[in-house]
N, C-alpha and C positions, 0 to 999 in steps of 0.2 A: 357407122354412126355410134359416138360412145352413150353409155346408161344417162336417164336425166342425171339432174345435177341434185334433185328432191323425193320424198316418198316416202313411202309405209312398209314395215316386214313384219314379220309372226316371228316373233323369237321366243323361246324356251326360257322355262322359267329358270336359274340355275341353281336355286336349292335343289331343284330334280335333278340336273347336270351336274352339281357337286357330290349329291350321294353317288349316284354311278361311277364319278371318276376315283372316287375315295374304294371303291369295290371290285374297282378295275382291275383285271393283271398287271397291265402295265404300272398303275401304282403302287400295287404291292411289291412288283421288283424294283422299283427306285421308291423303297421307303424311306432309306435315310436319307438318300440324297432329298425328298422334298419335305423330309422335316425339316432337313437343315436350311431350305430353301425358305420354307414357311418359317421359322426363325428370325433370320434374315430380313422378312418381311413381313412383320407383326401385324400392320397396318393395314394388308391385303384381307381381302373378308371374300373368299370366293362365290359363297352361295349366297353376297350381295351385289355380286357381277349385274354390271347392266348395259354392256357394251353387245357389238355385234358379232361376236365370237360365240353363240349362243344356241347355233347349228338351228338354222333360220329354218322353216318352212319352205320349200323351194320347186321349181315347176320340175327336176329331174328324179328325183330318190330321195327314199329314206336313211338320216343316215344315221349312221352305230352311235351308241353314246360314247362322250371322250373317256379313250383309254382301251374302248373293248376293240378297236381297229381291225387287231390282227389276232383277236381271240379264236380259239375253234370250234367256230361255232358256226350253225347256217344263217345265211344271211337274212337279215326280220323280214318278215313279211308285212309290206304297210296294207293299212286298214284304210288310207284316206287318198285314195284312187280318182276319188271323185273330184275330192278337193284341190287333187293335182292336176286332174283335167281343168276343170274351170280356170285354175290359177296358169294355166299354160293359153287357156284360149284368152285369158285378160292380156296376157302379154304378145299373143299375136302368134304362136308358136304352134306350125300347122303339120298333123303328122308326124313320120319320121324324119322329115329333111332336116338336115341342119341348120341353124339360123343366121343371116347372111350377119345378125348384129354379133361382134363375139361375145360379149356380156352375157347372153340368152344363148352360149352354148353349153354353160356348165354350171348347172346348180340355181339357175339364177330367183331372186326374192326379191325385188324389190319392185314393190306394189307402187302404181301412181295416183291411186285415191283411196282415203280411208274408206269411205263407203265399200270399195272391192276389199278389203283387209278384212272389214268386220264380215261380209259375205263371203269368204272365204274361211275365217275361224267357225262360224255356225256349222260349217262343213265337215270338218273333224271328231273325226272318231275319240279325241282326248283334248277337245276345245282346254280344258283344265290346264292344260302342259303349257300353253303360248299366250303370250301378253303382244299386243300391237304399238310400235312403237314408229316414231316417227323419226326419220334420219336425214341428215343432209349432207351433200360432199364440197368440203370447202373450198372456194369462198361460198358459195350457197348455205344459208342461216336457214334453222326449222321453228314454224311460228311455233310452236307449242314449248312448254316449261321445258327448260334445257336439263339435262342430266350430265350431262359434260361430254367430251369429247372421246372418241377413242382412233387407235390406227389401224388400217387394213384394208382388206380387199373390197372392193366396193360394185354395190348391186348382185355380186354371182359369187360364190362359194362359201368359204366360212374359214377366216381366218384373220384372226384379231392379233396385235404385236402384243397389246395385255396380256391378252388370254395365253397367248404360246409362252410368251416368258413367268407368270407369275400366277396366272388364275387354275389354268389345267396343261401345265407344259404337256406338250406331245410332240409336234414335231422337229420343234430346234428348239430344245430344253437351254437355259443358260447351261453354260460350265461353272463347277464348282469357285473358279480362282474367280469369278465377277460378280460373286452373288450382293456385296458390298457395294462396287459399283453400280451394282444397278437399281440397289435400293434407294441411295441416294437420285439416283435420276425417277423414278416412282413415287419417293417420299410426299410429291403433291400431290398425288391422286386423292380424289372425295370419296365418300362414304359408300358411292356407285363403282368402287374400283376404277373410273375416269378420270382424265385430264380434266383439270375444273378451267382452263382457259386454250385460247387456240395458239400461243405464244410456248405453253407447258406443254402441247403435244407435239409442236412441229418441232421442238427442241428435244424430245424425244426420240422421235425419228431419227433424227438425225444422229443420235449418240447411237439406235438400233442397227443404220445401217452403216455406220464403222466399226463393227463388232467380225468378226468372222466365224462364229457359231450359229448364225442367226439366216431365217430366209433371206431367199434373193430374189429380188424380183425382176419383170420381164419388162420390158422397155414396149412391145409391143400389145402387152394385154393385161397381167397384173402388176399393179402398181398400188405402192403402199399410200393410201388414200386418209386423211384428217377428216374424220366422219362425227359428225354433232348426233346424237342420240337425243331424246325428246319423250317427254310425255305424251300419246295421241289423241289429246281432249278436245280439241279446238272443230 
């Protein structure tokens, strides 16, 4: 059974996510290359990111902020155990076993009522850090004020095509020879660092995955997904 098609996550604020990735190792060793990146793309305002690349709240682990991956260091110790419990029991996620859904085997966030989103943030040892936000996977529309569109993996992990390419590259950074090209394909992004129409992101995609630096996805479980992000007021 795949994830709904609708729902609620706890995303991270990313002014928080941008000073950390700015303090990173991993930044500090590709400085030039992400000035020149940032260069490149003027336009891009990381820490007004508002996509799902945002290392959601999620029923499995805590995860490192972007950049510090493979720093040396011990791994955090989360505070919000509890919050992880309940958000595990709202999804149905019983024990150790593995979940027969694959969504809900790895990382999985996405909540199917706001009422459990906001019972879940009261939960949190740094409620401060996460904002609730309401997503949909297309064709499925989110009632709430649109923030525009973004692309990636949908309901369970944390990996936005934005975010890898231009907000906090980490795991398939562009190559320096398309930094050009790919600005022009970004150049519509709105003030939210998102696709402001579902025409400008599936047209995206599509230039993303002819590229051969860039993730690949799994025909069986990840799939790079047109995900509407939303204000959660409604």
């Amino acid at each position: 059974m795949s994830a709904p098609g609708t729902g609620f996550a706890l995303m991270q604020f990313s002014s928080i996510l941008d000073s950390a990735y700015e303090a990173s190792p991993f930044a500090k060793n590709a400085e030039k290359e992400l000035k020149i990146l940032r260069n490149a793309l003027p336009f891009i305002k990381p820490d007004q990111y508002r996509g799902i690349g945002r290392y959601p709240f999620n029923a499995d682990y805590a995860y490192d902020a972007p950049g510090w991956q493979w720093a040396d260091k011990d791994a955090p110790i989360s505070q919000d155990e509890i919050a992880r419990a309940r958000l595990r029991e709202i999804l149905g996620i019983q024990g150790e076993d593995v979940p027969e859904e694959s969504w809900l085997i790895d990382g999985p966030w996405l909540l199917p009522e706001l009422s459990y989103a906001r019972e879940v943030l009261k939960l949190l040892s740094s409620l401060e850090k996460y904002e609730i936000v309401e997503v949909a996977r297309f064709p499925f529309r989110a009632k709430g004020v649109s923030l525009g569109f973004d692309v990636g993996y949908w309901a369970s992990g944390n990996f936005s095509l934005i975010c890898d390419c231009a907000i906090w590259p980490l795991w398939h950074p562009p190559v320096l020879d398309v930094f050009k090209e790919l600005a022009r394909h970004l150049s519509c992004v709105n003030s939210n660092g998102l696709f402001p129409t579902i025409e400008t992101g599936l047209s995206f995609r599509d230039y993303y995955r002819s590229q051969n630096w860039t993730e690949t996805e799994d025909d069986k479980f990840r799939r790079f997904e047109l995900i509407e992000v939303a204000e959660a007021r409604h």
